[in-house]
C-alpha positions in Angstrom: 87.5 -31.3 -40.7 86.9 -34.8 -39.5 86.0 -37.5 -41.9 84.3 -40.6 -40.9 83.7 -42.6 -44.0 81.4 -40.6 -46.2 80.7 -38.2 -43.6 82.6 -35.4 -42.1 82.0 -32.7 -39.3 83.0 -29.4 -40.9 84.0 -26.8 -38.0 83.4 -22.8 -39.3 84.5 -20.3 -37.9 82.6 -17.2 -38.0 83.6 -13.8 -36.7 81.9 -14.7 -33.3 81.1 -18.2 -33.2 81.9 -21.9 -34.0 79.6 -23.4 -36.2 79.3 -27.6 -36.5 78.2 -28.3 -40.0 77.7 -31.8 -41.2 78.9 -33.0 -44.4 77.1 -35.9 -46.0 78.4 -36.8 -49.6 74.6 -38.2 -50.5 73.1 -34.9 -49.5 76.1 -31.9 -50.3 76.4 -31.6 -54.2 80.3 -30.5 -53.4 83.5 -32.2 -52.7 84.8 -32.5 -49.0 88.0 -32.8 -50.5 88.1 -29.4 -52.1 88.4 -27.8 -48.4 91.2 -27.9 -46.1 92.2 -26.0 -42.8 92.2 -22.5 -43.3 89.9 -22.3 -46.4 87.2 -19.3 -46.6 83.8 -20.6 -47.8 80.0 -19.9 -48.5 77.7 -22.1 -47.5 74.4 -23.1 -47.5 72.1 -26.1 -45.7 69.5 -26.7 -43.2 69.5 -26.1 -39.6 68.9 -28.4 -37.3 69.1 -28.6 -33.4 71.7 -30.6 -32.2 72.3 -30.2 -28.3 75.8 -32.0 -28.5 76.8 -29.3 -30.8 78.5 -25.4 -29.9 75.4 -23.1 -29.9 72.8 -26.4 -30.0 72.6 -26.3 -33.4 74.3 -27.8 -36.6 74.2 -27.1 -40.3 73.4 -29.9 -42.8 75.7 -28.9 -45.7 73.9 -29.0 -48.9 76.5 -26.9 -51.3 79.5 -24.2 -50.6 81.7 -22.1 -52.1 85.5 -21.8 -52.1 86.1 -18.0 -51.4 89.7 -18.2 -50.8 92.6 -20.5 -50.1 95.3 -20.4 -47.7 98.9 -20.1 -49.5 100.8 -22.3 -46.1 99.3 -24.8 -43.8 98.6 -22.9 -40.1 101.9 -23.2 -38.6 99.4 -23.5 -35.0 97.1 -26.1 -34.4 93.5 -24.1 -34.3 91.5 -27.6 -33.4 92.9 -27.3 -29.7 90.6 -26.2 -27.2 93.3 -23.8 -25.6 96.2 -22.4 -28.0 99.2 -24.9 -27.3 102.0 -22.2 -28.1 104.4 -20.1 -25.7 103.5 -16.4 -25.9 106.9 -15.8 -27.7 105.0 -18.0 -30.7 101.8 -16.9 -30.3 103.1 -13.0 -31.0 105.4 -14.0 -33.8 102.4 -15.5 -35.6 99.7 -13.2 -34.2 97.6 -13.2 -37.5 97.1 -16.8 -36.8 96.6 -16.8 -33.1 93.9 -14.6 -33.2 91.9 -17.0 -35.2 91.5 -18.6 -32.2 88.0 -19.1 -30.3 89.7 -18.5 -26.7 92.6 -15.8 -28.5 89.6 -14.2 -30.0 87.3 -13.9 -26.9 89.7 -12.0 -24.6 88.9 -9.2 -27.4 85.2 -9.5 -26.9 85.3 -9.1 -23.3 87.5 -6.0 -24.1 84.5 -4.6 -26.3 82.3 -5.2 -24.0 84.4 -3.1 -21.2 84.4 -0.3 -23.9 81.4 -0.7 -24.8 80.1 -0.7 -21.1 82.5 2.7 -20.3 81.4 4.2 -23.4 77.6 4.0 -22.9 77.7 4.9 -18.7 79.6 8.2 -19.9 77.2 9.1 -22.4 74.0 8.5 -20.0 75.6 10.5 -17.3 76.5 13.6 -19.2 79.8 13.4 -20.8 80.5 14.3 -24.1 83.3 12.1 -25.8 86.4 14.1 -26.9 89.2 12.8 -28.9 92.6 14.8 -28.2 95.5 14.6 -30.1 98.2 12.5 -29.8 101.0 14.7 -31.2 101.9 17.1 -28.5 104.5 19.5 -27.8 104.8 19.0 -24.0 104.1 15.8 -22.1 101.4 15.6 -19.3 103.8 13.2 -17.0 107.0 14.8 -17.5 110.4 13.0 -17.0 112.6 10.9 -19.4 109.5 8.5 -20.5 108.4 9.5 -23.8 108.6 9.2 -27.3 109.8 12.3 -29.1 109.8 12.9 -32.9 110.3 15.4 -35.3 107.2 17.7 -36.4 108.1 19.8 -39.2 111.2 20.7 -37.9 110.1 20.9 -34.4 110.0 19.1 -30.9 107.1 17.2 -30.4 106.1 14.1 -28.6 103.7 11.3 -28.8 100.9 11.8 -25.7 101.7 10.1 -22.5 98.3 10.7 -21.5 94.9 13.2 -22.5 95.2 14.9 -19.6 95.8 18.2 -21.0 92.6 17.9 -23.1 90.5 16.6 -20.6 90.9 19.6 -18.1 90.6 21.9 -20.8 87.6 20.2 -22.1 86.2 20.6 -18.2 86.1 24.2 -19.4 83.7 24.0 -21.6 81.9 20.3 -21.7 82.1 20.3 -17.7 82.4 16.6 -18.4 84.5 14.7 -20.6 85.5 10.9 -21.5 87.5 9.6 -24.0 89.1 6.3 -25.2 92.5 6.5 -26.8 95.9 5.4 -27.0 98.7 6.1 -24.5 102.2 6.1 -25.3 104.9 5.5 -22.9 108.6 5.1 -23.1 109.2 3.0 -20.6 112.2 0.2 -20.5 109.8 -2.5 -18.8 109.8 -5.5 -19.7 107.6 -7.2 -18.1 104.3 -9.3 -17.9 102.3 -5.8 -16.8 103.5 -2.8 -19.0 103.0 -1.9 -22.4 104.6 1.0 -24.6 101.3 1.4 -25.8 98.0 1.0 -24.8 94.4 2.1 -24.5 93.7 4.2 -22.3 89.9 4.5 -20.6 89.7 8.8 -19.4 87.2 10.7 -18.1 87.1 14.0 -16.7 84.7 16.3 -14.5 83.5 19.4 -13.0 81.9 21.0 -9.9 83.2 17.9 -7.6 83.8 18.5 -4.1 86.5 16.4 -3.9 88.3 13.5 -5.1 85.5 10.9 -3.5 83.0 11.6 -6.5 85.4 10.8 -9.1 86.0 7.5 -7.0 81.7 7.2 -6.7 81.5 7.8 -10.3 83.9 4.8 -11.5 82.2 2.3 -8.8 79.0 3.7 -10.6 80.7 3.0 -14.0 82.2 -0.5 -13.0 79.0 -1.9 -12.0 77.3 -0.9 -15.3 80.2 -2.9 -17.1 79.6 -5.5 -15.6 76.2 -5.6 -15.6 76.4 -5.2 -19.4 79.8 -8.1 -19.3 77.1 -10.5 -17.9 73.8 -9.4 -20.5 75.4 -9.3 -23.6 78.7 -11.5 -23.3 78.1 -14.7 -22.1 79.4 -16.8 -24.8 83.4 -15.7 -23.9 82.7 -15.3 -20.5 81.4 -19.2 -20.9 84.5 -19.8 -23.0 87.6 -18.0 -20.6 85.9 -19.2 -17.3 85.8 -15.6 -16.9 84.6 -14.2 -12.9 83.0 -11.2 -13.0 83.7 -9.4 -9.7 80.9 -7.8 -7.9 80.9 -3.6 -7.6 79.2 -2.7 -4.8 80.9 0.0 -2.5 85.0 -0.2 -2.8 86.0 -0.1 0.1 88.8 2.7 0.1 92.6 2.6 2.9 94.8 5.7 2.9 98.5 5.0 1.6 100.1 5.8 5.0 97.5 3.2 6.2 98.6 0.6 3.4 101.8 0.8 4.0 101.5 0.6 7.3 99.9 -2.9 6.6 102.1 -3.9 4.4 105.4 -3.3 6.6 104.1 -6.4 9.0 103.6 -8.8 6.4 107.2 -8.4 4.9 105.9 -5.4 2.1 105.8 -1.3 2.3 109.6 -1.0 1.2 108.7 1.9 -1.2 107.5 5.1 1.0 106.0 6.8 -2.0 104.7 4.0 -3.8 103.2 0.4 -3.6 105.2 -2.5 -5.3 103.8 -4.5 -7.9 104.1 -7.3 -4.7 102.3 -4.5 -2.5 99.3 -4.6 -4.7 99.2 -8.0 -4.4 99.3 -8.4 -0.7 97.0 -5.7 -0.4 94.5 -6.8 -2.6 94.1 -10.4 -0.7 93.9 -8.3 2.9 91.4 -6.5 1.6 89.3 -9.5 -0.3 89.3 -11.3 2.9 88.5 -8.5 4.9 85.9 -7.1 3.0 85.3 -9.8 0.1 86.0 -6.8 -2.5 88.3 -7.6 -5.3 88.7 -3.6 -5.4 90.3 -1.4 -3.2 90.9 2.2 -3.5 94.4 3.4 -2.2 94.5 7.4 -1.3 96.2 10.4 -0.6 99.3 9.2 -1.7 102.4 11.6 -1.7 102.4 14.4 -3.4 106.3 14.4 -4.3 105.2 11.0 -6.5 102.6 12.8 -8.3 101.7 14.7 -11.3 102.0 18.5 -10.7 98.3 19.0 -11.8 97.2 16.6 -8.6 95.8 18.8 -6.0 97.6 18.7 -2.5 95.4 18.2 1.1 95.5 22.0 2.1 95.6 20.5 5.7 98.5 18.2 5.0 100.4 19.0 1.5 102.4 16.4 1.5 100.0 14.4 0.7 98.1 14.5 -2.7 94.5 13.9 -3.2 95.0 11.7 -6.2 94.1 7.4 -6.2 94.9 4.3 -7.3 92.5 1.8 -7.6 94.0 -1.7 -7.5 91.9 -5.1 -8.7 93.1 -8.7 -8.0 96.3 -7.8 -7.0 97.2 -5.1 -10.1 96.7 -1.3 -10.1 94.7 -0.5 -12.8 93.2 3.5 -12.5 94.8 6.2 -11.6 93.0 9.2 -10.6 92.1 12.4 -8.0 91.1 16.0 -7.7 93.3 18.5 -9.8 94.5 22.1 -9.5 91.9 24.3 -11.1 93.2 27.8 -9.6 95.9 29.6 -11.9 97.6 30.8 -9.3 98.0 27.7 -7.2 99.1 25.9 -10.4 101.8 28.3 -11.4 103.2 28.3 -7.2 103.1 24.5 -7.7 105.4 24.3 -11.1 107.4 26.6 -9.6 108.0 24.8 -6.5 108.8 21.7 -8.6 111.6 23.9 -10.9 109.2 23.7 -13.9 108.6 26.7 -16.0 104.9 27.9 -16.8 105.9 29.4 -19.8 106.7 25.8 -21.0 103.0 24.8 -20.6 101.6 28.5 -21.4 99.0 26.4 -23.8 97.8 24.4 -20.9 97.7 27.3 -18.3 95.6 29.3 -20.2 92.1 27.4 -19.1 93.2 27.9 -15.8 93.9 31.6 -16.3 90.6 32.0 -18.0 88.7 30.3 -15.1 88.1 26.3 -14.2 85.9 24.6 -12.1 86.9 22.5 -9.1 87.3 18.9 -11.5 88.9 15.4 -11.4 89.1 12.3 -13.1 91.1 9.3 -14.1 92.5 6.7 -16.6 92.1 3.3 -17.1 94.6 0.8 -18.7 92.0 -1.3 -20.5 94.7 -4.0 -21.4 95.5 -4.0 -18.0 91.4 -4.6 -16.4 90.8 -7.0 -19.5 94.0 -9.1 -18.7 92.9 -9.7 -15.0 89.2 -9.9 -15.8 90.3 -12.7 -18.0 92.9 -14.1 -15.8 95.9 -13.9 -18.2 99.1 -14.3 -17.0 100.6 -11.6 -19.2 99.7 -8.0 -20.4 100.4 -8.7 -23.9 97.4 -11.5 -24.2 95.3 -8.4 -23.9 96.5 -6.5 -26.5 95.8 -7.1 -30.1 99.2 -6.4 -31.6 101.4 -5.4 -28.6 103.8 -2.7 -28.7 107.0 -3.5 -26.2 110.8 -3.3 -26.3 110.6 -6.4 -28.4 107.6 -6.0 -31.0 107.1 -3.4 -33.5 105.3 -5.6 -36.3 102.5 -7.3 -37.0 
């Protein structure tokens, strides 16, 4: 609200957009004074262009309606054009925050990502599946989950669908879903979450991991197609750069790391660094100008046991990563779809079958060849947005340090 003599410029907020609205006390039958900063209204008036205004419109208030009031002044100023709060502030009053124009946007951009994921699948023959997320076994093994009590016995909360979606292979052939993802981790830092949503898609009668890499290039281009047609008011708003998807240019991880070892990187042999990415990512945008890279054929040891190994080199798995501006954000490949291969494999890694009988039995009862991936969305919407931290993209993050709102 700013008052200039008997008239004021009234800013509303409406679940999208900001509206300028003009207040004149010879014209509006109501009171300014009755609103303040946080107040939920009604109102009515003429519209009238107004290219200095948000949108190029403005509202000449002729009467409105107090709906609600606030109980507390807004302990954040929501008239700056960027939030002026550390993130430690802007989480502990989150309810607020997200009131924001630019807060509020980075969740638009999300939707549109979902939106854009959602409707590719669909067109290209994937049904959408929605597993569960109480499980007895976990798809990534180890020490890294959350376990619970169900009815008196051991169950966990899903570290991933990727059960569900191999099953579903059986008989969908192709699968997506989006859901959450729960992981134990003890990060704390400005890339991890204990939660978060999780783009999947699964699919059948590939020849090998390359069409599942083809398939998200495909999907990634529609994205941002759709980003670009039906989001321009936050992209406007966050200065956000949508990256061009054209073919991703893919490098083997022996090759990376190679790379990586003469520019002072490659210290992990079975992984890349959160700096690895980094480096790699800026070699590859100047090389190539792609702000995507695919890294392959990573080792097997580091993988899931479902990843399928090269027959002609099984220390190597045929499983990806596919990294953008500097961050991984998929991980994917070709899995096991023999019985028999998939039992030798847990048994090679000291794992018991009859631990994942449930799992086994589409393979026992017959699978095509199939692959897929997941997507962190938090992850892809933080770097499509340029936000320095995880948590920005994530309406109510979960972490070692929040549990409410």
């Amino acid at each position: 609200i700013r008052a200039l003599g008997g008239i004021a410029f009234i800013i509303l907020r409406t679940g999208r957009y900001l509206i300028q609205t003009v207040y004149d006390q010879s014209v509006c039958k109501d009171d300014v004074a009755a609103l303040e900063d946080g107040c939920y209204v009604a109102a009515t008036g003429t519209v009238r262009l107004e290219q200095r205004a948000a949108g190029g419109v403005e509202l000449l208030l002729d009467g409105f309606e107090v709906l609600s009031r606030p109980a507390a002044p807004y302990p954040l100023n929501m008239a700056d054009r960027s939030l002026k709060a550390t993130l430690g502030t802007n989480l502990e009053y989150r309810t607020v925050a997200l009131r924001h124009p630019r807060e509020r946007a980075v969740f638009r951009i999300m939707e549109g990502i979902e939106n854009g994921f959602r409707a590719f699948m669909l067109q290209n023959d994937f049904a959408e599946i929605h597993s569960p997320k109480i499980t007895a076994i976990s798809a990534e093994g180890g020490a890294e989950v959350f376990r619970l009590k169900y009815f008196g016995s051991d169950a966990v909360l899903a570290q991933s669908p990727q059960f569900y979606k191999q099953m579903g292979v059986a008989f969908f052939g192709r699968v997506f879903e989006v859901g959450e993802v729960y992981r134990a981790e003890l990060h704390n830092t400005s890339r991890h979450l204990n939660e978060y949503v999780g783009l999947d898609f699964e699919m059948g009668y590939i020849r090998d991991m390359a069409d599942v890499m083809e398939m998200e290039t495909a999907m990634l281009r529609q994205v941002m197609d759709d980003l670009a047609k039906n989001y321009q008011p936050e992209i406007e708003l966050l200065g956000v750069r949508l990256p061009k998807v054209e073919a991703i240019p893919a490098v083997r991880f022996a090759d990376a790391l190679d790379y990586l070892k003469t520019v002072g990187g490659g210290k992990n042999r079975n992984d890349l660094t959160a700096d690895d990415e980094v480096l790699l990512c800026s070699h590859i945008l100047r090389q190539t100008g792609s702000e995507f890279v695919f890294v392959t054929h990573f080792p097997s040891a580091k993988r899931p046991f479902y990843v399928m190994d090269d027959p002609q080199n099984p220390k190597e798995a045929f499983s990806f990563d596919l990294l953008f501006r500097g961050l991984e954000i998929t991980t994917g490949g070709q899995r096991i779809h023999d019985y028999a291969q998939q039992v030798a494999k847990m048994k090679a890694r000291n794992m018991d079958p009859a631990d994942f009988e449930s799992f086994l039995t589409a393979h026992k009862y017959g699978l095509p060849p199939h692959g897929g991936l997941g997507i962190g969305l938090e992850r892809f919407t933080s770097k499509l947005c340029d936000l320095a931290n995880i948590r920005q993209a994530s309406l109510f993050p979960r972490d070692l340090n929040h549990l409410a709102p």
